[in-house]
MARNU-329609 format. One record per residue (C-alpha): residue number from 1; residue in one letter; z negated, y negated, x negated. Coordinates in steps of 0.25 Angstrom, whole numbers, always signed. Example, Ala and Ser with C-alpha at 12.3 -4.5 7.8 and 13.67 -1.06 7.14 Angstrom:
n,res,zz,yy,xx
1,A,-31,+18,-49;
2,S,-29,+4,-55;
//
This chain:
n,res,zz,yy,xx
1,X,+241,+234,+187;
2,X,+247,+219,+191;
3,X,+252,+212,+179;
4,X,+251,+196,+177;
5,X,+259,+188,+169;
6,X,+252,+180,+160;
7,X,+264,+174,+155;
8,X,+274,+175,+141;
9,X,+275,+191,+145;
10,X,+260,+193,+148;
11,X,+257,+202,+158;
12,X,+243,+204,+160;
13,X,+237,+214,+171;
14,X,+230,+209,+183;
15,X,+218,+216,+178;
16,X,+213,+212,+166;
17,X,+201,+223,+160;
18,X,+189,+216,+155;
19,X,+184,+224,+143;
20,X,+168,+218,+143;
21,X,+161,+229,+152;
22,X,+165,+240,+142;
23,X,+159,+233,+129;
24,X,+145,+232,+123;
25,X,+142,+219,+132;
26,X,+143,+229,+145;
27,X,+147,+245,+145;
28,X,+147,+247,+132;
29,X,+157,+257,+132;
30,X,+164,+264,+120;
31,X,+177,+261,+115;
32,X,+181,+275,+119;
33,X,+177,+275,+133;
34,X,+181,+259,+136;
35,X,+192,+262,+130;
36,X,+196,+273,+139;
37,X,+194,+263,+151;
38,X,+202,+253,+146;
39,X,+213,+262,+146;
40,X,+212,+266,+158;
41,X,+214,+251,+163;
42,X,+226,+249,+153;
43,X,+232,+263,+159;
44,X,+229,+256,+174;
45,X,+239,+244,+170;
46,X,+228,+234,+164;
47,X,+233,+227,+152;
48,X,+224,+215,+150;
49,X,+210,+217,+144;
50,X,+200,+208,+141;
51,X,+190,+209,+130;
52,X,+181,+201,+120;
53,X,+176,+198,+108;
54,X,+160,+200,+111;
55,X,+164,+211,+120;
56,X,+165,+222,+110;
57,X,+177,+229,+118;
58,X,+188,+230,+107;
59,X,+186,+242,+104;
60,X,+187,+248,+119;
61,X,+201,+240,+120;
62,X,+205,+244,+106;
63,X,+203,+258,+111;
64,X,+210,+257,+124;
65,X,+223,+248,+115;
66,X,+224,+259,+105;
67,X,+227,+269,+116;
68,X,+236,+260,+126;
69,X,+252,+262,+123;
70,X,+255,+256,+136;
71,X,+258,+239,+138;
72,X,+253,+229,+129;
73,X,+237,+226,+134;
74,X,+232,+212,+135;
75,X,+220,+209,+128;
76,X,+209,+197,+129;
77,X,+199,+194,+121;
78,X,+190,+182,+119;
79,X,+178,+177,+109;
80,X,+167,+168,+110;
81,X,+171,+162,+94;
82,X,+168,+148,+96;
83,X,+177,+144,+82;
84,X,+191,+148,+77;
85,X,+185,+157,+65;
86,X,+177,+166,+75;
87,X,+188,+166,+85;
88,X,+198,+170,+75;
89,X,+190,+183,+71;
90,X,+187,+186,+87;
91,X,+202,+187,+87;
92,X,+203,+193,+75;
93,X,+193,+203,+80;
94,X,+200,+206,+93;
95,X,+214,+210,+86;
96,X,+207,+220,+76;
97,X,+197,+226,+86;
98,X,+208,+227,+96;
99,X,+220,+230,+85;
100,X,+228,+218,+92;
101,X,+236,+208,+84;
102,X,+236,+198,+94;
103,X,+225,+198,+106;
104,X,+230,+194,+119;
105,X,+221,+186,+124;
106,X,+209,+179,+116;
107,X,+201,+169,+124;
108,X,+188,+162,+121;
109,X,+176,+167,+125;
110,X,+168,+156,+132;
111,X,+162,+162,+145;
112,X,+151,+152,+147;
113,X,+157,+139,+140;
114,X,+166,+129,+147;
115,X,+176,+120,+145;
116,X,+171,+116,+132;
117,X,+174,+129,+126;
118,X,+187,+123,+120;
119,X,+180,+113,+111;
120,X,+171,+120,+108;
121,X,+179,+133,+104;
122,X,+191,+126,+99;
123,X,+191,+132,+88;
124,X,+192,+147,+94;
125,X,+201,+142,+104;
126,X,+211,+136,+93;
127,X,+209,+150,+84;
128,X,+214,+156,+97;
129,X,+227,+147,+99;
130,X,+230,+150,+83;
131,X,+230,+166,+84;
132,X,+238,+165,+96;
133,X,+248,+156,+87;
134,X,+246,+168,+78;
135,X,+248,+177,+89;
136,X,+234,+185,+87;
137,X,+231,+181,+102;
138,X,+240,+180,+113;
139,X,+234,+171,+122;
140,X,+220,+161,+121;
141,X,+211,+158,+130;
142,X,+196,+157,+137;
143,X,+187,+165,+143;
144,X,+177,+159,+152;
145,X,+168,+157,+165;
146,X,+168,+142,+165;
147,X,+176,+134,+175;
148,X,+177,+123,+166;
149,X,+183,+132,+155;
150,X,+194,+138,+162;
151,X,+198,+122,+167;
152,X,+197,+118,+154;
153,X,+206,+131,+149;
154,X,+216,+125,+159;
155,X,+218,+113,+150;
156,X,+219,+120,+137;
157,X,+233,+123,+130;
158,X,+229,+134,+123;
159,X,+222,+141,+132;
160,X,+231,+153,+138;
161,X,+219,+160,+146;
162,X,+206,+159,+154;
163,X,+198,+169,+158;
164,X,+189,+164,+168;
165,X,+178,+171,+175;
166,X,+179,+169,+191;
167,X,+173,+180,+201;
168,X,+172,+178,+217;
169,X,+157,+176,+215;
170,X,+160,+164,+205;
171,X,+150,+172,+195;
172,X,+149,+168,+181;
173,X,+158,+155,+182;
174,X,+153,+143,+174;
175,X,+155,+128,+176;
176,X,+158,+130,+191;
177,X,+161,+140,+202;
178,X,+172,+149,+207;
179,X,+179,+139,+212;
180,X,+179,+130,+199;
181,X,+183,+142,+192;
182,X,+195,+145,+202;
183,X,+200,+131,+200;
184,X,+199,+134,+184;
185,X,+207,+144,+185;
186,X,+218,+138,+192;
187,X,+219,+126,+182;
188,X,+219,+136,+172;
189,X,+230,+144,+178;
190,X,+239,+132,+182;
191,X,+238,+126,+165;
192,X,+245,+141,+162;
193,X,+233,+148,+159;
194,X,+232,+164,+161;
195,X,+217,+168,+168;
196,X,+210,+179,+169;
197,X,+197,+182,+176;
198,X,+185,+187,+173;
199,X,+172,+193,+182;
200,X,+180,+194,+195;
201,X,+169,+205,+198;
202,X,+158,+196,+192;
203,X,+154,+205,+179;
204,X,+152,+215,+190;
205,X,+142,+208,+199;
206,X,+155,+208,+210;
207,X,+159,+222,+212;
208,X,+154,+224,+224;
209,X,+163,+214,+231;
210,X,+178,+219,+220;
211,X,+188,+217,+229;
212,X,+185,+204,+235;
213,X,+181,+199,+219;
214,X,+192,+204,+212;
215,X,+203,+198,+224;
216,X,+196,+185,+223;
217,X,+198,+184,+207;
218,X,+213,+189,+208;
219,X,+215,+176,+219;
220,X,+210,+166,+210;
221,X,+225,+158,+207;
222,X,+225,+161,+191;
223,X,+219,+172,+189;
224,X,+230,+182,+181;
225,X,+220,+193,+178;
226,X,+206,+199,+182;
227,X,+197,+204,+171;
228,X,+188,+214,+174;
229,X,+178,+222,+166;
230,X,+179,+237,+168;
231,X,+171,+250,+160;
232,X,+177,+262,+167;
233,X,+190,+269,+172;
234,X,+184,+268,+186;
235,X,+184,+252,+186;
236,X,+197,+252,+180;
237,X,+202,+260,+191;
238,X,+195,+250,+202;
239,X,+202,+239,+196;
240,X,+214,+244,+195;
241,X,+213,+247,+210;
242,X,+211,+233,+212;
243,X,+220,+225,+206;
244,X,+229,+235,+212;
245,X,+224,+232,+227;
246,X,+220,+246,+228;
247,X,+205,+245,+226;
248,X,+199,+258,+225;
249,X,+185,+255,+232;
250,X,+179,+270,+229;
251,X,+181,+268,+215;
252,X,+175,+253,+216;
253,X,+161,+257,+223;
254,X,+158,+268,+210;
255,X,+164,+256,+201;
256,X,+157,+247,+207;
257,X,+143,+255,+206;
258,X,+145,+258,+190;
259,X,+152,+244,+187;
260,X,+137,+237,+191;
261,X,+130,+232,+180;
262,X,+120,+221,+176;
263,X,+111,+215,+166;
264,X,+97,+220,+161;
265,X,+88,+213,+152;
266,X,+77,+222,+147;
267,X,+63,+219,+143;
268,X,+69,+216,+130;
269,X,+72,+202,+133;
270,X,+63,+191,+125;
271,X,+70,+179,+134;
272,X,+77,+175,+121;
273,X,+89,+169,+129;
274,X,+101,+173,+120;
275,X,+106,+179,+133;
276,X,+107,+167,+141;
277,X,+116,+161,+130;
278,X,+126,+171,+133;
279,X,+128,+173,+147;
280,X,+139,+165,+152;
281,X,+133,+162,+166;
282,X,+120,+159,+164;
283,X,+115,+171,+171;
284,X,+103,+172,+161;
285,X,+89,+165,+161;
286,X,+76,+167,+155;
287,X,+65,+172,+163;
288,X,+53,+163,+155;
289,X,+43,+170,+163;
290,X,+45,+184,+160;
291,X,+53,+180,+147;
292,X,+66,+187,+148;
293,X,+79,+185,+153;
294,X,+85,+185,+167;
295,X,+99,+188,+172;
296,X,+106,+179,+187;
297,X,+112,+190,+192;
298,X,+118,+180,+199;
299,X,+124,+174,+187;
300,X,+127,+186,+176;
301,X,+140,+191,+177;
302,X,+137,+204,+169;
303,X,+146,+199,+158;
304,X,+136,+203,+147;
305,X,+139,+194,+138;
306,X,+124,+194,+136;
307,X,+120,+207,+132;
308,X,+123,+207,+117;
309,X,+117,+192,+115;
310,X,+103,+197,+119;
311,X,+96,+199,+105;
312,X,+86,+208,+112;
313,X,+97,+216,+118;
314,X,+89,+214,+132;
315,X,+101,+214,+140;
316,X,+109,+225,+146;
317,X,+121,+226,+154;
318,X,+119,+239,+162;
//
């Protein structure tokens, strides 16, 4: 697996493994058996994972750390604490549930505001900046799928890293298009900042089309890593195969048959519209008419994030 420097020794592999599929919000898989997975990537080379606080996955990296005696593992993690209180016990969280002293990677989690994210969560941000004096996290940052914010994050000194979202299909990017986000990017790569990118298969809706995604995410001029979402020893594999220019396509038609998913909302659903609050894309609506909830397949990126809001429990990922 490819290393990248990421600067001050940091060398962070070209694939970064996105921990969200496997945690209550998607798979719900056990700590046992995600854990299994993960090592499986970490014995294929990858040494960058990527969690968060809402995701529930500590326990599955925990699992997979606990067991690891090779290289030091990467670890990110972000929150959506809007105040330094709640985003000093995110952190506090992440290093006891992980059994870390210092996290490597905390960013704020803000996938649907834009560039006013950093006055509005000053006070997280700047909780951030003082554990990383007090070297509880490595490196600070924000995650996001606003053009805007990424441009923004450019001009911010204490900002050391951007996860932006940016597929092929331009799905999921807010305050623009793929292009605006492409020249985000690129200002934020030339102010210093490290990136690394999320939904290059667009939540799954892309898998059809891989190759041509995945190549076109790693082309985008700084980009240092690719994160991707995986459940099972069979995806690690393909990815591995990938980032090592040797795709395995029998491997990929059964992954991409098992990897499918979508979002059902059952009978259950009393059009409250607590959902809608939550997705970062503004792939919800309310039906009026027949009073529930509608899903723009053109819109969701299969993120979940709206699952565990609906105080129904209407929606499924399946």
């Amino acid at each position: 697996m490819k290393k990248i420097d990421w600067g001050n020794g940091w060398q962070l592999s070209h694939l970064c493994f996105g921990v969200l599929p496997m945690g209550p919000l998607q798979k719900d898989m056990k700590t046992e058996r995600g854990g299994e997975v993960l090592l499986e990537a970490l014995r294929g080379g990858i040494n960058f994972l990527d969690t968060a606080q809402n995701y529930r996955t500590y326990p599955h990296i925990r699992y997979a750390l606990d067991r690891w005696d090779g290289e030091h593992i990467y670890v990110a993690s972000k929150s959506t604490a809007t105040s330094y209180d709640e985003m000093e016990e995110a952190v506090q969280e992440a290093r006891d549930e992980l059994n870390r002293d210092c996290i490597d990677i905390f960013l704020l989690h803000a996938a649907r505001v834009g560039r006013e994210v950093f006055r509005e969560r000053a006070g997280a941000l700047q909780c951030l900046r003082d554990c990383q004096e007090q070297g509880t996290v490595g490196r600070t940052g924000i995650s996001t799928h606003s053009a805007e914010a990424v441009k923004q994050a450019a001009q911010e000194d204490h900002v050391d890293v951007v996860f932006p979202i940016i597929n092929i299909a331009g799905l999921g990017i807010l305050d623009g298009d793929r292009q605006d986000m492409e020249e985000s990017i690129a200002s934020a790569s030339r102010a210093g900042k490290n990136l690394y990118a999320m939904k290059a298969f667009g939540g799954g809706n892309l898998l059809s089309e891989r190759e041509e995604a995945l190549e076109y995410v790693l082309s985008v001029p700084g980009i240092d890593s690719v994160c991707i979402g995986m459940v099972s020893a069979d995806e690690v594999k393909v990815n591995l195969s990938l980032f090592a220019g040797e795709p395995d396509e029998q491997l990929m038609g059964r992954t991409e048959q098992t990897s499918s998913k979508r979002i059902m909302i059952s009978p259950f659903c009393t059009a409250c519209g607590t959902c809608i609050e939550y997705c970062p894309n503004d792939a919800l609506h309310l039906d009026t008419e027949e009073e529930i909830c509608r899903v723009d397949g053109e819109r969701c990126i299969l993120c979940g994030y709206c699952a565990p809001e609906c105080p129904q429990f209407a929606i499924r990922m399946i």
